[in-house]
N, C-alpha and C positions, 0 to 999 in steps of 0.2 A: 504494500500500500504506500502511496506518496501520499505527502501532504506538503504543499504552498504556506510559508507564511512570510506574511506581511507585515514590516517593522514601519509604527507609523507613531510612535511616542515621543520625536523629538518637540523640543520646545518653541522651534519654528524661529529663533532668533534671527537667522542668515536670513529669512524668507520676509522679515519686515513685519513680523510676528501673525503672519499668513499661515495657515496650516497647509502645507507644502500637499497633501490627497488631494485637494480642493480645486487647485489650479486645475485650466482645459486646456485641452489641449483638441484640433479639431472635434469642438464642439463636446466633448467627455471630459470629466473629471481625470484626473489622474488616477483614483482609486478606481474608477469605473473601467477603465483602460487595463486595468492591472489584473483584475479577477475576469474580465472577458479572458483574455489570454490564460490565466491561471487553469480555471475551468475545463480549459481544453486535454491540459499536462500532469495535473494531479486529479486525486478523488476525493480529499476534503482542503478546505482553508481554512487557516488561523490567523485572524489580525490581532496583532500585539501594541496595547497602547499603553498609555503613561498613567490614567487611571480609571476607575468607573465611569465618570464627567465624559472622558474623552470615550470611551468604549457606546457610548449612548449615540453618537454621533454617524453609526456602523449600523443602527437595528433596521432600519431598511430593507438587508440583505439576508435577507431567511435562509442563502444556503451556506452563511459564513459564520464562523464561532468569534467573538472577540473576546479576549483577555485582555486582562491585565498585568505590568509589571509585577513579581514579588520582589524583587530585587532594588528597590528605588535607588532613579539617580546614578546606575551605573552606567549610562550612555545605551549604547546598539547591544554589548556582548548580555546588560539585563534582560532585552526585548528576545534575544538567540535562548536563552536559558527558560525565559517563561513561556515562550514559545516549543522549544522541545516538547518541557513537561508536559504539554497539552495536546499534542500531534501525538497522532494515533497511527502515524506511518511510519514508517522504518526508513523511508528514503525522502529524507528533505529538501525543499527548495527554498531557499531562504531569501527575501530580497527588499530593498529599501522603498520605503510609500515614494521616492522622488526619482523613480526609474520608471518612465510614462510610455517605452517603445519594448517592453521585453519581447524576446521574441519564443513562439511556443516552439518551435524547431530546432531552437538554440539549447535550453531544455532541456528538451527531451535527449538532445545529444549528452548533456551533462550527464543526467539519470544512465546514459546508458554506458557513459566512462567510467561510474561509480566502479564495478569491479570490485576487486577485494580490497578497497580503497576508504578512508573513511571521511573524505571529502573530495568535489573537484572544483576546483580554485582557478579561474580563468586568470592572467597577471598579463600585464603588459610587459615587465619585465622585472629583475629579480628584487625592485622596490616597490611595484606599482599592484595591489593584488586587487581582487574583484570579491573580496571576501563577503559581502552583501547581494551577490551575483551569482551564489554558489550552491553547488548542491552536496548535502551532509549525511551521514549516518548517524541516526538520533540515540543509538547504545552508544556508541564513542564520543558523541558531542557532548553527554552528560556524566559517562565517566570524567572526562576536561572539567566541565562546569561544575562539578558534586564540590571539588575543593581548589577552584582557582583561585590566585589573590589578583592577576593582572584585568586590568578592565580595556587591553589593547586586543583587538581581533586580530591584529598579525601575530601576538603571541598564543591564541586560541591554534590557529590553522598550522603554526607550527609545533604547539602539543598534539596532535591530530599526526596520522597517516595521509599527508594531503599527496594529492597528484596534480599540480600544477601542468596546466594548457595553456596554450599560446593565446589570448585574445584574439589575435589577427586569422589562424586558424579558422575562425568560426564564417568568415567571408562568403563563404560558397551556400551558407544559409542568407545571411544578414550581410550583402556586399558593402555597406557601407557601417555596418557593427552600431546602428541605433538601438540596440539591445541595452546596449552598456552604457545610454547616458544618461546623466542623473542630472537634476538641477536643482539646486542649489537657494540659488537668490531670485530676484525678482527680473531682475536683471539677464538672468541665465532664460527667464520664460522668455523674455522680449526676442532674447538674440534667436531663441530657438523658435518661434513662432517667424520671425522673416527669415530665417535661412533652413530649416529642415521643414516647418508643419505641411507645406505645400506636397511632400514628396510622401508624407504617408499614404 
């Protein structure tokens, strides 16, 4: 069984205190964009938010679970660990609410590198990782998360058996790799709405 989750519990500060789901992108939300593609690659979803307030914001969605952080305040690797505990899958897709182009082909390639592997980690290169882009094995992600002290996901995926892939590799699905863009600020919408929306 897969399960999709979706990390959507930041504070929104870069975004101009916008909650970054919210943003459209032709004509869709960001969140709305996210679980269309989702739906396609796993069998259930989990959104992970920063509290009850923020999880009420998700009930719309009848075929989607939202949690909450138990972990307050430890950034993204809190939303990975409350999101485990609550995926009922074995093979994880984990990825961030400001990623509005994932791609389902892309994916599903991930899921099928897994192997005896206990993540796969797209990088651009040996600084750059796609650790919110990733797909996970949820026995080994939580053996890591039972007693970590670092709150850095590059030291998460290198407690892990990762297998690291090319980003660029992925091309011959996604020629242009809009899988992998995330934005950010308000300013990141503007740029990407005159130079990529047209091309969805």
């Amino acid at each position: 069984m897969r399960t999709g989750i979706v990390l959507v519990g930041g504070e929104a500060r870069r975004a101009g205190g916008v909650e970054k789901y919210f943003f459209e992108v032709c004509g869709q939300t960001f969140i709305d964009r996210l679980l269309k593609t989702l739906r396609g690659v796993v069998d259930e979803i989990v959104i992970v938010a920063r509290n009850k307030e923020q999880c009420a914001r998700f009930a719309q969605y009848q075929d989607v679970r939202c949690i909450e952080d138990l972990r307050k305040k430890m950034g993204p690797i809190g939303g990975v660990h409350a999101g485990a505990l609550a995926a009922r899958g074995e093979e994880l897709f984990i990825v961030a609410c400001d990623m509005p182009c994932i791609n389902g082909e892309v994916i599903e390639e991930l899921f099928r590198m897994l192997e005896d592997y206990d993540a796969v980690i797209p990088c651009w290169n040996r600084e750059m990782l796609e650790p919110l882009h990733a797909v996970y094995l949820r026995s080994a992600l939580l053996e890591y998360l039972r007693e970590h002290e670092s709150r850095s996901l590059r030291a998460m995926v290198e407690g892990l058996r990762p297998r690291y892939v090319s980003a660029e590799s992925f091309r011959p699905l996604d020629p242009e790799l809009l899988t992998f863009i995330n934005i950010n600020h308000l300013g990141d919408l503007e740029r990407f709405k005159a130079e990529i929306e047209h091309r969805l």
